[in-house]
C-alpha positions as CSV (number, residue, x, y, z in Angstrom):
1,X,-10.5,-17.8,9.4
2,X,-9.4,-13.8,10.4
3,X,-6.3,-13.2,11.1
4,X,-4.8,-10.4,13.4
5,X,-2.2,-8.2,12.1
6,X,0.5,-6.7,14.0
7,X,0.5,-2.8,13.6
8,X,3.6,-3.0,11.0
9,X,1.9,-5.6,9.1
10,X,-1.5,-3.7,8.4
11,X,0.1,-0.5,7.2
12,X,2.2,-2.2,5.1
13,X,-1.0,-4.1,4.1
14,X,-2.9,-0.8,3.3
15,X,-0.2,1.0,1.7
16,X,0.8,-2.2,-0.8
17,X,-1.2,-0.3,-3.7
18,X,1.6,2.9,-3.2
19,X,4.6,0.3,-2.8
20,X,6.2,2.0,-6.0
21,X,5.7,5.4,-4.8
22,X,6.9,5.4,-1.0
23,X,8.9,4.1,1.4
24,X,8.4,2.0,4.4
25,X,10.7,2.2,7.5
26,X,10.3,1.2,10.4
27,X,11.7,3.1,13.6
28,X,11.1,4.5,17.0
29,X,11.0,8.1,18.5
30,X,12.2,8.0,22.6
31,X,11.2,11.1,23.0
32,X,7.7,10.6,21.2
33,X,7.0,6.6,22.2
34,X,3.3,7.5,21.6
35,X,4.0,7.7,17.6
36,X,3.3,4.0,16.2
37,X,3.6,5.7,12.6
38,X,3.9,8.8,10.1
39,X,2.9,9.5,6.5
40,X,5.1,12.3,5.7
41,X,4.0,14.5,2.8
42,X,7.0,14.9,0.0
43,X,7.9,18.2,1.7
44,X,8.5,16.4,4.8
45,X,5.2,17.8,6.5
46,X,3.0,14.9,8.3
47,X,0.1,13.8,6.3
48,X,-1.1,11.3,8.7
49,X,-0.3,10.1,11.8
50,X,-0.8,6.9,14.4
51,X,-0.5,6.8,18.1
52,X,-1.4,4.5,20.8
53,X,-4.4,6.4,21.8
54,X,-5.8,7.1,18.3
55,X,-5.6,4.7,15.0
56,X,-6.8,7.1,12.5
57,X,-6.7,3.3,10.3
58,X,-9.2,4.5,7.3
59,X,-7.4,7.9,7.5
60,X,-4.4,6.6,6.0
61,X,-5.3,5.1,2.2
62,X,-7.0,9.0,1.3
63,X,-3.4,11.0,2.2
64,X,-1.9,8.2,0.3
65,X,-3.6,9.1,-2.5
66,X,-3.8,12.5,-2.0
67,X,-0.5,12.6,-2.1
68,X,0.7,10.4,-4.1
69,X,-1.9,9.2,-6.5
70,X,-4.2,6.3,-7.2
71,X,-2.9,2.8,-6.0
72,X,-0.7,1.0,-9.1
73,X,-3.1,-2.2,-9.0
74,X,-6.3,-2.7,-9.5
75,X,-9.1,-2.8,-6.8
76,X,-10.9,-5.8,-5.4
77,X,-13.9,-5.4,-7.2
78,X,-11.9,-5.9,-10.8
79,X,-9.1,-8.2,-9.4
80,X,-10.0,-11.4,-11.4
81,X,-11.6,-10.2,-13.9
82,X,-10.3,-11.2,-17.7
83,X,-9.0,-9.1,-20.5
């Protein structure tokens, strides 16, 4: 069965490996309703960015780990795998 997730949902679904590392809040811009969500870089730059027009999805897990590392679990492929 597939499920649909709502926007919040999947970002916090693809940034789960980086929940140590970051910070998710969520917010709105009046003057910028367009923005659906930002990855801002430590310096406070944007790293990566949402809007209604343009997902940029798959764009989001390589500035998480650009900028802050490899994710703090393991990947699929070894998940279930015993030591």
């Amino acid at each position: 069965m597939a499920r649909r997730l709502s926007p919040t949902q999947a970002i916090r679904e693809s940034a789960a490996g980086w929940a140590d590392r970051i910070d998710i809040v969520t917010a709105t811009c009046p003057d910028h309703p367009e923005l659906r969500a930002i990855l801002l870089r430590p310096d406070g730059h944007t790293a990566w960015l949402r809007t209604a027009d343009h997902d940029h999805g798959d764009g989001l897990q390589q500035a998480l780990q650009h900028w802050h590392g490899s994710t703090a679990r393991p990947d699929s492929a070894s998940a279930g795998t015993s030591h």
